[in-house]
C-alpha positions in Angstrom: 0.0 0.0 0.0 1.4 3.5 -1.1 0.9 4.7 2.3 2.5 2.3 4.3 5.7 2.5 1.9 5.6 6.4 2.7 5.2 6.3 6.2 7.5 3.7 6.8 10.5 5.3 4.7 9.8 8.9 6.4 9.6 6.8 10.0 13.3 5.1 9.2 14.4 8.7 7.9 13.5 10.4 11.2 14.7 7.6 13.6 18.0 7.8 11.4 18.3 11.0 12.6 17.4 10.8 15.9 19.5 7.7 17.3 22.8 7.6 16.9 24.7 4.3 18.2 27.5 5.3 20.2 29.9 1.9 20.6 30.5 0.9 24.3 34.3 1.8 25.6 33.9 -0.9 28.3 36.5 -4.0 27.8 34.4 -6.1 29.7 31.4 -6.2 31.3 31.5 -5.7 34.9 31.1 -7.7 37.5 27.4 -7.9 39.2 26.9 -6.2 42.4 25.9 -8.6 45.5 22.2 -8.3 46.4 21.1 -6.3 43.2 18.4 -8.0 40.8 18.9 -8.4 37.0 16.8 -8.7 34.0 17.7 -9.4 30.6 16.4 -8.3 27.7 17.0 -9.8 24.1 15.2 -8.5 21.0 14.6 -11.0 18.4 14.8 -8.7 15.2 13.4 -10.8 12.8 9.6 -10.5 11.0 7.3 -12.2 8.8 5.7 -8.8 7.7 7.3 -5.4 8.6 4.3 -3.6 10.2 4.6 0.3 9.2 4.1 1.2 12.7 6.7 -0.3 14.3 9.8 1.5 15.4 11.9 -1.8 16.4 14.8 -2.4 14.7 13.6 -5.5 12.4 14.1 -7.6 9.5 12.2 -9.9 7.2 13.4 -13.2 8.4 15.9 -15.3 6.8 17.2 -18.4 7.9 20.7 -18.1 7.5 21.1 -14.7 9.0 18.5 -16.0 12.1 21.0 -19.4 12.5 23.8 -16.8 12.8 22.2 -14.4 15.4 20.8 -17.1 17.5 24.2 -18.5 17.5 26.0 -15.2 17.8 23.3 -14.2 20.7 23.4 -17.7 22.8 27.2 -17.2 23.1 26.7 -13.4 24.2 24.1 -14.5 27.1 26.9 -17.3 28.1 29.6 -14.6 28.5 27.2 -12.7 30.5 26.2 -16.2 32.7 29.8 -16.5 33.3 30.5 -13.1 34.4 28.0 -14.3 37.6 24.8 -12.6 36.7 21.8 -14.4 37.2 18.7 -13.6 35.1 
């Protein structure tokens, strides 16, 4: 639909402008502190259908690069496990 395709490419122009990624200086994660609580959070970026709405960052899904994050994403939460936090 014509105005879906608009609103979405205005929606990724203004976000685009709006967050910038900054890379983390940190080495390594640090340590967890005794007696605080931690959640994590992983986003799963991958769609079916790309709703127009959504401000996510997202992808239409694709086995190959899903295999790869899942992979890449597992290892990542194991780093984190063996760092001591608890989620």
């Amino acid at each position: 639909m014509l105005s879906e395709r608009i609103l979405t490419t205005t929606l990724k122009h203004l976000v685009r402008q709006k967050l910038e990624y900054t890379p983390n200086k940190l080495e390594m994660l640090p340590n967890p502190q005794s007696g605080h609580n931690y959640m994590l959070y992983a986003h799963v970026p991958f769609c079916e259908v790309l709703c127009p709405f959504c401000s996510f960052n997202r992808y239409i899904f694709n086995e190959t690069a899903g295999r790869n994050y899942y992979r890449s994403l597992r290892r990542e939460m194991e780093m984190v496990a063996e760092r001591g936090y608890n989620f």
